[in-house]
TORKE-388151 format. One record per residue (C-alpha): residue in one letter; x, y, z. Coordinates in steps of 0.25 Angstrom, whole numbers, plus 2048, in hexadecimal, padded with zeros to 3 digits. Example, Ala and Ser with C-alpha at 12.3 -4.5 7.8 and 13.67 -1.06 7.14 Angstrom:
BEGIN
a8317EE81F
s8377FC81D
END
This chain:
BEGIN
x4F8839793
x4EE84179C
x4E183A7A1
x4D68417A7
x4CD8397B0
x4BE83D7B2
x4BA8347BF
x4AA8317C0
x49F8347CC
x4A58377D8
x4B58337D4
x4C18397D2
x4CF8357D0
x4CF8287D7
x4C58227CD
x4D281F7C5
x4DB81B7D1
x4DA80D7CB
x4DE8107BE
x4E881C7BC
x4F28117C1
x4F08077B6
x4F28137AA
x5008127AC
x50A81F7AA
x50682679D
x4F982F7A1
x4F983B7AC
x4EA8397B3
x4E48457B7
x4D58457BE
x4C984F7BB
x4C38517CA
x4B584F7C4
x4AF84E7D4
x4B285D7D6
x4A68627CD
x4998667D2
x4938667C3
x49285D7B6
x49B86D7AF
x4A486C7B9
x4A885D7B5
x4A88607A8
x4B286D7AD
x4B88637B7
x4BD85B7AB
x4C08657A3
x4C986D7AC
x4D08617B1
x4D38587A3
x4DD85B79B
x4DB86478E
x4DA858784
x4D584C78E
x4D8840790
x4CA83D799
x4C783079F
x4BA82F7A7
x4B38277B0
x4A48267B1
x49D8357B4
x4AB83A7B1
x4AA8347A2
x49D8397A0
x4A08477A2
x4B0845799
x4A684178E
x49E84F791
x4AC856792
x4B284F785
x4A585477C
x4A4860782
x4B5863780
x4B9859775
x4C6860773
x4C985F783
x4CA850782
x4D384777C
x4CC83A780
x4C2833787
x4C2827791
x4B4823796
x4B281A7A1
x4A58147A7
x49B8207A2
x49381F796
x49182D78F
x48182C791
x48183079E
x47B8297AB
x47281E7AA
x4638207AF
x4668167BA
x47281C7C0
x46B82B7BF
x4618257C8
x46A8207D1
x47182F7D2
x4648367D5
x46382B7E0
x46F82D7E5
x47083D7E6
x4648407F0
x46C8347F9
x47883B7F8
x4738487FA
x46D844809
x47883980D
x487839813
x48E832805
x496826808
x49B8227FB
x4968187F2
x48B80F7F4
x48C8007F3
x4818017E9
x48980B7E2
x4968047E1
x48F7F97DA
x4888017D1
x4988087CB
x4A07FA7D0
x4A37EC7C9
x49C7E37D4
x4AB7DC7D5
x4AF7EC7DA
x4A67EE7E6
x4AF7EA7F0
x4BD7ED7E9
x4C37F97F3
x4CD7FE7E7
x4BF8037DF
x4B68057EB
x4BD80D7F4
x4C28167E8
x4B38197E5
x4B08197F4
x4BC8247F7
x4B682C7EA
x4A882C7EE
x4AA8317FC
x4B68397F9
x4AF8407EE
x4A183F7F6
x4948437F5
x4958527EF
x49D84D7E3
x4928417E1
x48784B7E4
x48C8547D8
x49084A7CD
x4838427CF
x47984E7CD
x4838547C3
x4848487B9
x4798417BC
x4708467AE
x47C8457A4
x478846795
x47B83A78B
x48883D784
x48982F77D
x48483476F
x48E83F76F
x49B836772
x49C835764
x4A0845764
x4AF84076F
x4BB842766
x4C683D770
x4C882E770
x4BE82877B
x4BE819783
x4B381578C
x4B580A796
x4A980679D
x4A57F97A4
x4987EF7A0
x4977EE7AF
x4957FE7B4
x4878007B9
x48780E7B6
x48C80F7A8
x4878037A0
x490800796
x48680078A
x48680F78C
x49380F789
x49580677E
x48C811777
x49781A778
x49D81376C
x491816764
x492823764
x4A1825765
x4A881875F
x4B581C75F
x4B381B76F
x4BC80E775
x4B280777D
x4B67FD787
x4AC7F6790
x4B17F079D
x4AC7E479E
x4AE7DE7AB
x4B47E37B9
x4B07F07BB
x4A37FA7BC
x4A28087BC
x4AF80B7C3
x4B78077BA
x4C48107BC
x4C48097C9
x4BF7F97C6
x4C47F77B8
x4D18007B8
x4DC7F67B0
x4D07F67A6
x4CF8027A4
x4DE8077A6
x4E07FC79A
x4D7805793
x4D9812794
x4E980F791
x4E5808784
x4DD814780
x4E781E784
x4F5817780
END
């Protein structure tokens, strides 16, 4: 089986470095290179050009978001759905706010990487000084750099609220989210279920925030295995 992975802001492939391993054999893994576009169409094209004709999508974060977009706007391209730690609804007013912040700072300063501040906004507190997780984000961030940050903050920062339209995917869908991300509270995405309740949810309880492909990814291998075999 074919799965296509959508990585979030400012990833790429390495996002699942820490999971890939832990599926076994059975899937080929193929990566949309979402940091290439320079506008919320060309995501969307991005996706479309690079998943397979009836997709298997799994998403993270940004990249979940905008599989949601793909799946209701091409029902017949996708053959299922795997969400993690985004909510259909969007960014949260709090984490806009921060973006408009950040984006007249980035635009005048040399970009490093992430912030501390940052890092404990997307990591579980027991993360923060784990290398296997940080540097991966650290490599991304300054790898991928300013331009590509630049682009997907002002692009998607006004995303409209999909929730009440989930009910529409046809495709089987799981969402995995964790009650400790900052970013996407996990009360949004329990009201997925309302609106599509055929939708596996599973809530991560403990061990992990936002990043969860990198701190939680034996949990979330177990899962996407038992919904896929």
């Amino acid at each position: 089986m074919r799965l296509d992975f959508v990585p979030g802001t400012l990833c790429d492939e390495r996002m699942w470095g820490r999971l890939l391993p832990l599926l076994g054999d059975g899937f080929e893994f193929n990566h949309v290179p979402l940091h290439k576009a320079r506008s919320r169409a060309q995501m969307q094209e991005l996706i479309g050009a690079h998943a397979a004709p009836k997709a298997n999508l799994v998403a993270f974060s940004l990249g979940a978001y905008l599989a949601v977009e793909f799946a209701l706007a091409n029902p017949d391209r996708v053959n299922s759905l795997v969400i993690i730690a985004s909510s259909a609804k969007g960014l949260q007013e709090k984490e806009k706010a921060t973006r408009l912040r950040i984006i007249p700072l980035l635009e005048k300063n040399h970009y490093t990487g992430m912030t501390q501040m940052r890092l404990r906004e997307i990591l579980a507190p027991e993360h923060m000084d784990d290398p296997a997780i940080v540097d991966v984000i650290q490599a991304m961030a300054v790898e991928l750099g300013k331009d590509v940050l630049l682009t997907q903050f002002r692009t998607t920062i006004e995303r409209p609220d999909l929730m009440s339209r989930t009910g529409e995917l046809r495709c089987p869908v799981m969402i995995v989210a964790s009650e400790q991300d900052k970013l996407v509270p996990a009360d949004d995405v329990r009201e997925f279920t309302t609106y599509n309740p055929a939708a596996q949810l599973h809530i991560l309880t403990e061990g992990t925030g936002h990043m969860i492909p990198l701190e939680a990814p034996q949990a979330l291998a177990a899962r996407l295995l038992a919904f896929y075999l």
